[in-house]
TIMARDREN-710637 format. One record per residue: residue number from 1; residue in three letters; x, y, z of N, C-alpha, C in turn. Coordinates in Angstrom, 2 decimals, decimal comma, padded with zeros to 5 digits. Layout:
<torbas>
+-----+-----+---------+---------+---------+---------+---------+---------+---------+---------+---------+
|   i |  aa |     n_x |     n_y |     n_z |    ca_x |    ca_y |    ca_z |     c_x |     c_y |     c_z |
+-----+-----+---------+---------+---------+---------+---------+---------+---------+---------+---------+
| NUM | Ala |       X |       Y |       Z |       X |       Y |       Z |       X |       Y |       Z |
...
+-----+-----+---------+---------+---------+---------+---------+---------+---------+---------+---------+
</torbas>
This chain:
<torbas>
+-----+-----+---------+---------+---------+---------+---------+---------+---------+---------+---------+
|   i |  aa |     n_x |     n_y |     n_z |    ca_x |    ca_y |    ca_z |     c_x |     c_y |     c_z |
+-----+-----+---------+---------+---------+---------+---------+---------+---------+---------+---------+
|   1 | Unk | -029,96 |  158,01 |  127,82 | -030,85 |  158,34 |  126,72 | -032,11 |  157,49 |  126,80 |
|   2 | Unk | -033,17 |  158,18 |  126,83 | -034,33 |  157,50 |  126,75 | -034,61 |  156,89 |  125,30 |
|   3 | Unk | -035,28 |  155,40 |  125,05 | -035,85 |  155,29 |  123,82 | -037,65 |  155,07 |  124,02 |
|   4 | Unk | -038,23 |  155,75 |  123,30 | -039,52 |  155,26 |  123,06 | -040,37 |  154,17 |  122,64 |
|   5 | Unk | -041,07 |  153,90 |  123,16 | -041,86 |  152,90 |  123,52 | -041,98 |  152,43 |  121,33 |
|   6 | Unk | -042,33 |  153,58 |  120,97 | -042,84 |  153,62 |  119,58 | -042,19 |  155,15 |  118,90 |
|   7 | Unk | -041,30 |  154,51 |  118,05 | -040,86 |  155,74 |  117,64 | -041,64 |  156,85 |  117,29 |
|   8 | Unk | -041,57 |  158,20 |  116,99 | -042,91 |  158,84 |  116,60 | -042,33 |  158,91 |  114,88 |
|   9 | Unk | -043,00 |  159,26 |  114,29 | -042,94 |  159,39 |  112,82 | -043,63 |  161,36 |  112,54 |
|  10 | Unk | -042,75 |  161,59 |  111,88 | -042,68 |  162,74 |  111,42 | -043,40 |  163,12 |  110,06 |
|  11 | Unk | -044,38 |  163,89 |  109,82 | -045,28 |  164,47 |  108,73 | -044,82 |  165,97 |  107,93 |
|  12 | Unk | -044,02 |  166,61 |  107,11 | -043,43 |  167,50 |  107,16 | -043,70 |  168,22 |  105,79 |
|  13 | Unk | -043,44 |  169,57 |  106,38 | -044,23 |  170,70 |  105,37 | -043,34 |  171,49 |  105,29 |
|  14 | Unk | -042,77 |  171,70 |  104,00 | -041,20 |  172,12 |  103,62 | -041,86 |  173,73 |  103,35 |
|  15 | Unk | -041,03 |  174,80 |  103,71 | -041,15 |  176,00 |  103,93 | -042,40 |  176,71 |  104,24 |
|  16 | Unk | -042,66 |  175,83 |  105,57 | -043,99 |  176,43 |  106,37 | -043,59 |  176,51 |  107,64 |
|  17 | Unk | -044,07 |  177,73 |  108,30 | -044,19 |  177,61 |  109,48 | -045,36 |  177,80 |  109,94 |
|  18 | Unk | -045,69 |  178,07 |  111,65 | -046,71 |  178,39 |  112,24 | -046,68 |  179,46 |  113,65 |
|  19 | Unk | -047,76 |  179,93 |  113,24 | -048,09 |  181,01 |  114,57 | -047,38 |  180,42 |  115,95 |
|  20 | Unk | -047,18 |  181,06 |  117,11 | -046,91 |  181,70 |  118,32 | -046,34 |  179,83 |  118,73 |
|  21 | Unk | -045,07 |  179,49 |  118,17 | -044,21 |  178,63 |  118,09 | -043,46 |  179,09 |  119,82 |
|  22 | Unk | -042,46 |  178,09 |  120,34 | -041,85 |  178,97 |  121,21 | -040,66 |  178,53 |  120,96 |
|  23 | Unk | -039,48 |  179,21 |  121,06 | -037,90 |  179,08 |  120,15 | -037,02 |  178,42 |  121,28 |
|  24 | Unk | -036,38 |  177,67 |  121,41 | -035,13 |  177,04 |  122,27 | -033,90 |  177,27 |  121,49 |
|  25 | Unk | -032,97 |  178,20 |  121,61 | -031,79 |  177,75 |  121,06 | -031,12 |  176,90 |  121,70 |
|  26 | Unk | -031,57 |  176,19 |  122,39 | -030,29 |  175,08 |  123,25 | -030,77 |  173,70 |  122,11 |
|  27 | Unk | -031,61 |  173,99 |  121,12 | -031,89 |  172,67 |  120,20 | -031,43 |  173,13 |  119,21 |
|  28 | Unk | -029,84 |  173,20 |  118,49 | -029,38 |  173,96 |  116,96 | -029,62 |  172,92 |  115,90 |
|  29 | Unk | -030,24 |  171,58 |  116,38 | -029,69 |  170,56 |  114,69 | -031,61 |  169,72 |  115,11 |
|  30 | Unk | -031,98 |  169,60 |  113,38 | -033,12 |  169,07 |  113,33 | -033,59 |  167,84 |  114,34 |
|  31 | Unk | -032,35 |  166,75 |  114,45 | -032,69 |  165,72 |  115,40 | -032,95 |  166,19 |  116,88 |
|  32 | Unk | -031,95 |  167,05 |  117,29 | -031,84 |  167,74 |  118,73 | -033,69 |  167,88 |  118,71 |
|  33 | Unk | -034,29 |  168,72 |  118,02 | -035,57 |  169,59 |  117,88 | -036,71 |  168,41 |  118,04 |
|  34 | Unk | -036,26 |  167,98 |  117,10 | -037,18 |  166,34 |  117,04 | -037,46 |  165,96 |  118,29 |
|  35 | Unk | -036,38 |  165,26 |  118,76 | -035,99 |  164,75 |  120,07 | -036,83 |  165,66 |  121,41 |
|  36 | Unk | -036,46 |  167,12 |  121,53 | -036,91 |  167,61 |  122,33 | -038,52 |  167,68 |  122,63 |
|  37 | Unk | -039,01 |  167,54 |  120,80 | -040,38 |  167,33 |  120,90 | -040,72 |  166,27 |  121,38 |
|  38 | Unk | -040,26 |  165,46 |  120,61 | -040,77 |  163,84 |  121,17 | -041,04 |  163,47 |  122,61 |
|  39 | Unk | -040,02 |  163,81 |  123,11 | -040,01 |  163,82 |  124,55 | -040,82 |  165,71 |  125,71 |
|  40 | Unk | -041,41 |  166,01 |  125,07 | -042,63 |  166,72 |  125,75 | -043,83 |  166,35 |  125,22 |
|  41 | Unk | -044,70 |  165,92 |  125,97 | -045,97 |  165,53 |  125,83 | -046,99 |  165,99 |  125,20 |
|  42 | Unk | -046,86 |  167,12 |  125,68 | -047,94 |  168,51 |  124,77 | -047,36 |  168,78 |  123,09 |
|  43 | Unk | -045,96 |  168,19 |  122,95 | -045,53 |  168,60 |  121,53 | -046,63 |  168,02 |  120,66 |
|  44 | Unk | -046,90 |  169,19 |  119,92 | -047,26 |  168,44 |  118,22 | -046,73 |  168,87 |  116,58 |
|  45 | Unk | -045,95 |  169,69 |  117,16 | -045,05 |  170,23 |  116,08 | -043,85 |  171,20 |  116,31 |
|  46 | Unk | -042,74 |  171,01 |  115,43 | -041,65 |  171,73 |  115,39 | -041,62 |  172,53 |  114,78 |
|  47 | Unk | -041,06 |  173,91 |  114,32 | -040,55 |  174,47 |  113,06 | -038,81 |  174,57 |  113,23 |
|  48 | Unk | -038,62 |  173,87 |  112,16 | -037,05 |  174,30 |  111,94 | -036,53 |  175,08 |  110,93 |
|  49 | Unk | -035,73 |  176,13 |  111,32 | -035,57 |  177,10 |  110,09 | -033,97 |  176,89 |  110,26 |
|  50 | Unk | -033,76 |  176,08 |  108,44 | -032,20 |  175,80 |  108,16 | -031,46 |  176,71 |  107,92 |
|  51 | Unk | -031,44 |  178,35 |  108,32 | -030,66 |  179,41 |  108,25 | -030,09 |  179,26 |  109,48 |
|  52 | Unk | -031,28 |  179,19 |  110,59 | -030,29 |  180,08 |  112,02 | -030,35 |  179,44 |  112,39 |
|  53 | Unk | -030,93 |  177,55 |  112,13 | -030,74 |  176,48 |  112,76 | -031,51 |  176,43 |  113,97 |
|  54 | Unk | -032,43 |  176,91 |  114,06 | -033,21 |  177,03 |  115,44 | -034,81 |  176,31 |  115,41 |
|  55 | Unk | -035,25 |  176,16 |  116,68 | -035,70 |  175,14 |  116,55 | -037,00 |  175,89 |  117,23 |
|  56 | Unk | -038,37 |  175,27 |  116,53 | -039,52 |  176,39 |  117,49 | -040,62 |  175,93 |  117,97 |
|  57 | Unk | -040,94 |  174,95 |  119,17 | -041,98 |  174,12 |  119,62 | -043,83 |  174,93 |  119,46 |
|  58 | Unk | -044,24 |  173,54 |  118,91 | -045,73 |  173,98 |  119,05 | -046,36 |  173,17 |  120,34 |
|  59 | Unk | -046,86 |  173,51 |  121,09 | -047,53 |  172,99 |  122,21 | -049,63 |  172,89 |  121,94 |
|  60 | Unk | -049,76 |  173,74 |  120,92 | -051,21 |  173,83 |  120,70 | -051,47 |  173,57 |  119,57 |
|  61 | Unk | -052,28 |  172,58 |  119,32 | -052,61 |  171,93 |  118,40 | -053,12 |  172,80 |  117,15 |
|  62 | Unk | -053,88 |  174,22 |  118,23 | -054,35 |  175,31 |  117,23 | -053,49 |  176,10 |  116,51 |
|  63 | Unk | -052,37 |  175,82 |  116,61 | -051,35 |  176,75 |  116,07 | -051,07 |  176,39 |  114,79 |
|  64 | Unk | -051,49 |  174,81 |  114,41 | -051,23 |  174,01 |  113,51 | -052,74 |  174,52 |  112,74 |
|  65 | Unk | -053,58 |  174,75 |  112,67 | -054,65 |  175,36 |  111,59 | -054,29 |  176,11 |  110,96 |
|  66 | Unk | -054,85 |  175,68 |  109,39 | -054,58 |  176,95 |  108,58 | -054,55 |  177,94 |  108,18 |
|  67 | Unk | -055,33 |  178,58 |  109,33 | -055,18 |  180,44 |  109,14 | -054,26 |  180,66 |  109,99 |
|  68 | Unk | -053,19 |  179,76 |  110,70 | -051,88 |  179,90 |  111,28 | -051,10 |  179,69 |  111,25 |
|  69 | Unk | -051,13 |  179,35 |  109,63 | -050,00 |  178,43 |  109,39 | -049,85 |  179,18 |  107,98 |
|  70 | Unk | -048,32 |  179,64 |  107,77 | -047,73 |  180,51 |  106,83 | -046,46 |  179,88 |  106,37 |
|  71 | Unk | -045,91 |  180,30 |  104,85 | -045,17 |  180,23 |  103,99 | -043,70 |  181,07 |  104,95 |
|  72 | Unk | -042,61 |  180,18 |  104,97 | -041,51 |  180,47 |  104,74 | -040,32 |  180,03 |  104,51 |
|  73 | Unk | -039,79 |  180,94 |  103,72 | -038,71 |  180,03 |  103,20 | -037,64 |  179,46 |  104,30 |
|  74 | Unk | -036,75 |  178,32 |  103,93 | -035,96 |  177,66 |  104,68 | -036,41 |  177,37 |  106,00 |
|  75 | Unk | -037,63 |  177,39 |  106,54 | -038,03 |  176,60 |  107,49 | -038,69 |  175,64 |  106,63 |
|  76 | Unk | -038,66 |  174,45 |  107,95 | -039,49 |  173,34 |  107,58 | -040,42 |  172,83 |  109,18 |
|  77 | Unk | -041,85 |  172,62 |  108,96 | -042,35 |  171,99 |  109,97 | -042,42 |  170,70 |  110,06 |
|  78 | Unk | -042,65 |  170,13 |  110,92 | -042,48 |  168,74 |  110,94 | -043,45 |  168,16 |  112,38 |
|  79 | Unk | -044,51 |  168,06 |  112,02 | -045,79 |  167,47 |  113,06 | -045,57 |  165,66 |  113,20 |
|  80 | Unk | -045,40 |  165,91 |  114,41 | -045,66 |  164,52 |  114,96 | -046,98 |  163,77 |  115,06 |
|  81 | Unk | -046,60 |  162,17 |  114,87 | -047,60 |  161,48 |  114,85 | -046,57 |  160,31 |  116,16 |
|  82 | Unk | -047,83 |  160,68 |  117,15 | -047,27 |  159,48 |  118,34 | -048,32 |  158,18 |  118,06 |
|  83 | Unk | -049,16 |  158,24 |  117,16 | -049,40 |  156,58 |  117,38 | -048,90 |  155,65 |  116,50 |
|  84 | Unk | -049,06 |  154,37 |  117,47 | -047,94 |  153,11 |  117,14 | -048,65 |  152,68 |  115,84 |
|  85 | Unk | -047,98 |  152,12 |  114,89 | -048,65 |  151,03 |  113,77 | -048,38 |  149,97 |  113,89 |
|  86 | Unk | -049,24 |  149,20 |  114,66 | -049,04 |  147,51 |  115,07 | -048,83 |  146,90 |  114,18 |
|  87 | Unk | -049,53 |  147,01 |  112,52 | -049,47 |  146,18 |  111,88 | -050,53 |  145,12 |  111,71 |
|  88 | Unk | -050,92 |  144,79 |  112,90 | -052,16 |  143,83 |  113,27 | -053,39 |  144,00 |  112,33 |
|  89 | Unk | -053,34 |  142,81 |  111,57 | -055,17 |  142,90 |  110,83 | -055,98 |  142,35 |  111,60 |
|  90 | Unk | -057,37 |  143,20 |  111,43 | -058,18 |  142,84 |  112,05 | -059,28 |  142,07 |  111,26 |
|  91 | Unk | -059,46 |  140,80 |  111,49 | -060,76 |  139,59 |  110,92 | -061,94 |  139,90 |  111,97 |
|  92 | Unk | -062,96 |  140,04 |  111,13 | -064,06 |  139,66 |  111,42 | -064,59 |  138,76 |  110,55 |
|  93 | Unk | -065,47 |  137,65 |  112,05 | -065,85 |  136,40 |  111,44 | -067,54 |  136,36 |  111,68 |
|  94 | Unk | -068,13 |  135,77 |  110,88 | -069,59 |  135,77 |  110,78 | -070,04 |  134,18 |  110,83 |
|  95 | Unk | -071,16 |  133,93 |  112,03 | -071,42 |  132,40 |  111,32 | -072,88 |  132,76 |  111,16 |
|  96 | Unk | -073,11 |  131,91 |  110,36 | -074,77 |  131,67 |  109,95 | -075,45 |  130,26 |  110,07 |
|  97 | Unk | -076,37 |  130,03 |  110,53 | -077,21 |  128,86 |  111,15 | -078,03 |  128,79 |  110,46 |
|  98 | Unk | -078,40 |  128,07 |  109,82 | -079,62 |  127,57 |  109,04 | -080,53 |  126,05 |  109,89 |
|  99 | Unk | -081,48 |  126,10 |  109,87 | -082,90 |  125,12 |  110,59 | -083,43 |  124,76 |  109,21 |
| 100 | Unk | -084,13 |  123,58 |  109,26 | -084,37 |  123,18 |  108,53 | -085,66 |  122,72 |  109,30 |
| 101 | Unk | -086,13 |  122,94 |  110,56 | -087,29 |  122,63 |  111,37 | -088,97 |  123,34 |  111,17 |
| 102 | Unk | -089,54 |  122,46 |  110,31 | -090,60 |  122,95 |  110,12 | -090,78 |  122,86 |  108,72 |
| 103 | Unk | -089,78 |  122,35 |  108,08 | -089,78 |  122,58 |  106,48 | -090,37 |  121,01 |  106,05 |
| 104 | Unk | -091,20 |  121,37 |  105,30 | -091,37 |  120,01 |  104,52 | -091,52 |  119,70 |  102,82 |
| 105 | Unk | -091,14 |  118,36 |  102,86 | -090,22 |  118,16 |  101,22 | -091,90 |  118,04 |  100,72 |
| 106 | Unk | -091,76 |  117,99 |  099,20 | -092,82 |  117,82 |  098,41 | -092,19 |  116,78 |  097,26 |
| 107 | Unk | -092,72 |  115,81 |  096,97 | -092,15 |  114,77 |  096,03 | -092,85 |  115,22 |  094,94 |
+-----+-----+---------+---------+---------+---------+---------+---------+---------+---------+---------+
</torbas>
């Protein structure tokens, strides 16, 4: 079993699917589907429909726009997000220099 570098994290849109999906039944259970995405490169979204348990890869990002993307019941999509969250804050630091060359006091 492979593990990933960075798990992916899942974004999900409960009884939606999307246009020209492509179906695997060799993936019957949500993790299987997950999994299969995760591990193809081009994945950016699943549809899983909890009736027939089947699982339906998006490979084009365009499939995921909203004039392609439709209402149905007992599916759920679930778009991947492959980037990592380091956590890491980022500081930025500023210095400022002040001269005092050329200035003169007045008593």
């Amino acid at each position: 079993m492979r593990v990933a570098a960075c798990p992916p994290q899942w974004v999900e849109f409960e009884d939606q699917n999307s246009i020209l999906g492509v179906r695997d039944d060799a993936y019957r259970t949500l993790m299987a589907c997950q999994d299969y995405c995760a591990g193809t490169a081009a994945c950016v979204a699943v549809d899983f429909n909890y009736v027939e348990d089947s699982c339906w890869l998006h490979l084009d990002p365009r499939n995921l726009l909203d004039e392609n993307t439709y209402s149905q019941d007992n599916t759920t999509q679930y778009r991947i997000e492959r980037q990592c969250a380091t956590g890491t804050a980022v500081t930025t630091t500023s210095t400022v220099t002040t001269s005092t060359a050329g200035l003169s006091a007045y008593s």
